[in-house]
Every structure is written in structure tokens, then in C-alpha cells.
N, C-alpha and C positions, 0 to 999 in steps of 0.2 A: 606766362613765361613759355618759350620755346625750348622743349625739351627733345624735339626731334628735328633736325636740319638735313637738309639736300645739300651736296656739294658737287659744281659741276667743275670738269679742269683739275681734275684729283692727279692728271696722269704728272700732270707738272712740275716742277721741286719745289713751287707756294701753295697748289693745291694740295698734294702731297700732306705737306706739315699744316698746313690746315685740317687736313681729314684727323693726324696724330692729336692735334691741339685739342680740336673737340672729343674727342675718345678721352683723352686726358682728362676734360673738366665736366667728364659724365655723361654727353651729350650719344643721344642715338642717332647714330650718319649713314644715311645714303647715300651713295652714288650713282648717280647718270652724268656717261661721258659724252661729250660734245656730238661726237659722232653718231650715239645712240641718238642724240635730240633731230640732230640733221638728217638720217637716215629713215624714222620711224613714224609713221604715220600719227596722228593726236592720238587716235583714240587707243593704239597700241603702248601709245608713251605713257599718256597719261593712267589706261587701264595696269600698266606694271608698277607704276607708283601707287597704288590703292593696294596691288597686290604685297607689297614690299612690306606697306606700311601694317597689312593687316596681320600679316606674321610677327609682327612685334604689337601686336591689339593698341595700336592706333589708328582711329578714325577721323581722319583730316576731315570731314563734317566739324567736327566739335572741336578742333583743336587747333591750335596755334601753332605753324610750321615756319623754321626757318633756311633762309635759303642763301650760302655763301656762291658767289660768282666766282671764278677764280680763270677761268679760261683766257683763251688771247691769239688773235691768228696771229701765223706766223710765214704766212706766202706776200708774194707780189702784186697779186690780181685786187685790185680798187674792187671790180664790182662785187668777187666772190667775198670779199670780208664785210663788204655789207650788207649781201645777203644774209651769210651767216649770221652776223653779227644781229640785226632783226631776228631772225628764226631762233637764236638760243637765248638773248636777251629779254628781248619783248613779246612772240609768239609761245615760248615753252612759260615763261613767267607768266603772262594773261592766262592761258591755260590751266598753271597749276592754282591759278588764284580761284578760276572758279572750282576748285574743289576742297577750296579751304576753308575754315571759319573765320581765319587770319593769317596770310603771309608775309612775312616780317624778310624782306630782302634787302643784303650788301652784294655789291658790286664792286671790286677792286679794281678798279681803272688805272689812270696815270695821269699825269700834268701834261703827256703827251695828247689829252684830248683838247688841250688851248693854247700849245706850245709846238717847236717841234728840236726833235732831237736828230740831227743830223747822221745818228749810225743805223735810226731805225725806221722799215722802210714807210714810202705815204701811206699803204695801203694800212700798216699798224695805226697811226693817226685817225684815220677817217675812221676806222671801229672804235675806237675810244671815246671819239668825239660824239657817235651816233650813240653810244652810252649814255651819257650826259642827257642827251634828247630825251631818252627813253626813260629815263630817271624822273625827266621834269614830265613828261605824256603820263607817267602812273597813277599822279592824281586823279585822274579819270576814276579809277576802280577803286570803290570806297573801303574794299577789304585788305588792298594792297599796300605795306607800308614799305617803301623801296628806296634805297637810298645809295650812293656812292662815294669812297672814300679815291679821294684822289692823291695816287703813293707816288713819291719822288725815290731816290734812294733808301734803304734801308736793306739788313743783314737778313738777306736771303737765303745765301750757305751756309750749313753746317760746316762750323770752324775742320772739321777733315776732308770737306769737298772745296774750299776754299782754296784758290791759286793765293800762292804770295803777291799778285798784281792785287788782288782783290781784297786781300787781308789791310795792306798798306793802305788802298782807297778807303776801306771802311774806318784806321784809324785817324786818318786825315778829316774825317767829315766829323765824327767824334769828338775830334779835336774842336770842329767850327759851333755844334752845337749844345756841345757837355755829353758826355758819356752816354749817359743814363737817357736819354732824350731822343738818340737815333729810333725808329722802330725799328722791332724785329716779328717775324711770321707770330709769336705768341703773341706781343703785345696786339697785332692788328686783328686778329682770330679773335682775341677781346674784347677790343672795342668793339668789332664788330659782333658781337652778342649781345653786349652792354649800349649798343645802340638797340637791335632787333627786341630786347626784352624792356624797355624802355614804355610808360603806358602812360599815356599813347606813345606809339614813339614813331620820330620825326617821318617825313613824308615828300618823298621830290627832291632832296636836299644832296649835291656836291659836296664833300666834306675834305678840305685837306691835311692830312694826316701825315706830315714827316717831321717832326718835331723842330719844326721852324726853319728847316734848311735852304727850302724854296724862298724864304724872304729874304734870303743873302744876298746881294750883287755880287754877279760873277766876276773875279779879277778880271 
């Protein structure tokens, strides 16, 4: 079981409630922000995560870590979202894996990595999509189990940061797939531990996760 997880995209309003979620269901949470992973040299990255962890006497040698992704550009630049998107997906992830005895990784992607959504830009797309890649490439590393959950709609804001535009679309979609069925930031913080704590548990695997909503035809 992973009792200690990395969350990277904490500054977010879904990494955010993901870091709440795991604090909630006991879980010990790090954080490293996107910017740190981009900015910091391996051996500086990776020596502050040993450092992190040994303040809380865990030694990732022997132990099982888990890693929620939670990040997402949000510029126009093609090539810089794919740099990045390598550097904090697949370079910070290779890296932390060799200091693990098992790294158990969710990636929250989107449907935008095989679709496209007309409000959001290409450059969003093509990091999404190179997620997927790097999802399926992890089977390389025999310690790595990395997986992605690919999210449509779901209850993002806290019902007090919610616009009334945003409240109505959420009960409209509720409407299409039963209440109880939409995801919310808890339920996916869930599954994705109940994937990572899974033995074995799954490996390379796309997962889509919006309680059936993406199987609708669009009027």
C-alpha cells in the first residue's frame, strides 16, 4: 500500500482538493510544483525528495510511493507544452522511479488527449495526448506502475466557487447520467489510490473515468 504520495499541480483548484482528499483519508503528501520540476536540476529534484521524505522516516528504497499528476499547461506555445509536458511527465516520473522500490502513478488527463474541444487551445491537446504516450512507454520500467484516467466533465468547484452558469451545466449532466454517477475531485483522488494500491496493480493503462457521460451522442 502507498502510504506516502507526491502530488504535482497542487497550485490548481483539482490539485488543490486532491492534496485536501489525501490529508483526509490519512495519506502523507508532498508537494513539488511544476515549476520546481522544470527549473531544478535531477539531482537537486530528486536529492530534495529523499530529503522530504526522510523527515517523515520514509525511505523510498523500501517503500511504495504514490504519485497523483494533476498539472496542465495552460499557454499557446505547441513546442513549450511538449517540452514540458516530457520533463514533468516522463523525465521527473523515470527519475523518481529509480529511487523507489515501487512507484504507483495516476495521471489525470482528458478526452482532450483523442478529441478535440473547440474552447481549448491545440497546444492543451497535444500535452494530453503525449500523456497517453508516456503512459503506454512506462512499461519499459519494471518498477513503474503508471496509469491514466481520462476525465470528461465532472464537479470541479466547490458549490461556493461555483458560477450559476456552472451549477446549471453540472445539473444538466446529472441529469443525463444519474446523480450519483457524475465524478467529483473525491471520488477520482479514490479511484485513483484504489488503482495505485491495487497488487499488482494495472500498468500502461488509459482509463476513462466520467461515469458514462462520454458515451452519449451529442444532440
Amino acid at each position: 500500500m502507498a502510504s506516502t504520495y507526491i502530488v504535482v499541480g497542487s497550485r490548481g483548484i483539482v490539485g488543490n482538493q486532491v492534496v485536501k482528499r489525501l490529508r483526509e483519508i490519512g495519506k502523507l503528501v508532498l508537494i513539488k510544483r511544476t515549476s520546481e520540476i522544470l527549473e531544478s536540476t535531477k539531482a537537486d529534484l530528486m536529492g530534495s525528495i529523499v530529503s522530504s521524505m526522510e523527515e517523515y522516516s520514509v525511505n523510498p528504497l523500501e517503500s511504495s510511493i504514490g504519485l497523483i499528476m494533476a498539472h496542465r499547461y495552460r499557454g499557446d506555445d505547441i513546442g513549450c507544452a511538449l517540452d514540458n509536458e516530457r520533463c514533468i511527465t516522463r523525465d521527473f516520473t523515470w527519475g523518481l522511479a529509480n529511487l523507489c522500490a515501487s512507484l504507483r502513478v495516476v495521471v489525470l488527463g482528458s478526452i482532450a488527449g483523442g478529441r478535440i474541444e473547440r474552447k481549448l487551445p491545440e497546444a492543451y491537446h497535444y500535452s494530453k495526448d503525449l500523456q497517453k504516450s508516456i503512459v503506454r512507454q512506462s512499461v519499459r520500467i519494471n518498477n513503474l506502475h503508471m496509469n491514466l484516467l481520462e476525465l470528461y466533465w465532472f464537479e470541479k468547484y466547490p458549490e461556493a466557487q461555483a458560477s450559476d452558469e456552472y451549477t446549471q451545466i453540472m445539473i444538466s449532466l446529472k441529469q443525463q447520467v444519474g446523480r450519483d454517477n457524475l465524478p467529483n475531485i473525491n471520488s477520482i483522488t479514490d479511484f485513483a489510490c484504489a488503482l495505485n494500491e491495487m497488487s499488482p496493480p494495472p500498468r500502461g493503462q488509459s482509463i476513462v473515468y466520467d461515469g458514462g457521460l462520454s458515451l452519449f451522442l451529442c444532440d
